[in-house]
N, C-alpha and C positions, 0 to 999 in steps of 0.2 A: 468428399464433402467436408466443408470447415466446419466449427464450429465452436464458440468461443463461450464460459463462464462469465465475460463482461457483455454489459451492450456500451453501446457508444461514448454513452456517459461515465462508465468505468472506464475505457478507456482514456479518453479524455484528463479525469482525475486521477489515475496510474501515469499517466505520459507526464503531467505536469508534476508530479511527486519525481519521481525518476531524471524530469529536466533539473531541477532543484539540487540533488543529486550530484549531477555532470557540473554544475555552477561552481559547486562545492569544490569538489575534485579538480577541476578546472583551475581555483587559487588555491590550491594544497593545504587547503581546510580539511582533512581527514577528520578531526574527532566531528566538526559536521557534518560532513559526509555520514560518517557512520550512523549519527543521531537524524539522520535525514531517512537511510537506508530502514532504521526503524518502525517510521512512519509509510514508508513507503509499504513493508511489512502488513500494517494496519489498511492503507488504501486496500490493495490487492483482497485482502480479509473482510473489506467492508464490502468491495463491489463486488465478489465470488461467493456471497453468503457462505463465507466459514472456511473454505476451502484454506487446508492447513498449508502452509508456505509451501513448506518441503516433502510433502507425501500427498498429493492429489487425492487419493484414496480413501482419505479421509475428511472427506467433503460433506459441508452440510449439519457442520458442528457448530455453529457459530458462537450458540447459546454457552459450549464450552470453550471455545477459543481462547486462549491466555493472552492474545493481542486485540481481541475484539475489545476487552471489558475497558471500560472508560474511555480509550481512544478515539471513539468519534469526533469529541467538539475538539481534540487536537487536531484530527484529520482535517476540520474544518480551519482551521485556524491557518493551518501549514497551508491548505490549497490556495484558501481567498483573501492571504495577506500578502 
């Protein structure tokens, strides 16, 4: 059985961060890319409540998260500009 830390709607806003990404990369924009990859960091952290990038394990932290704190209204910016 599957089962996923997003629902559709994380997905959704993970996909289109990550599309943003490929855009980047795509005209060998790298330091955007990178700066995109950041955010994308932030998406994943927002719709997983917390769930640490690199160590699943450590899920459910959000409150200490070092890419949660302030990154929202970038999230938003990045998604729905």
């Amino acid at each position: 059985m599957f089962q996923s830390l997003v629902d559709e709607k994380g997905l959704v806003a993970i996909n289109t961060s990550v599309t943003k990404i490929q855009g980047a990369i795509d005209y060998l924009k790298w330091s955007d890319a990178t700066d995109l990859w950041g955010s994308t960091q932030t998406v994943v952290d927002i719709y997983t409540d917390g769930v640490n990038f690199y160590n699943i394990l450590q899920w459910g932290k959000q409150e200490e998260s070092m890419l949660f704190s302030g990154m929202a209204a970038l999230m938003s910016f990045l998604l729905f500009t």
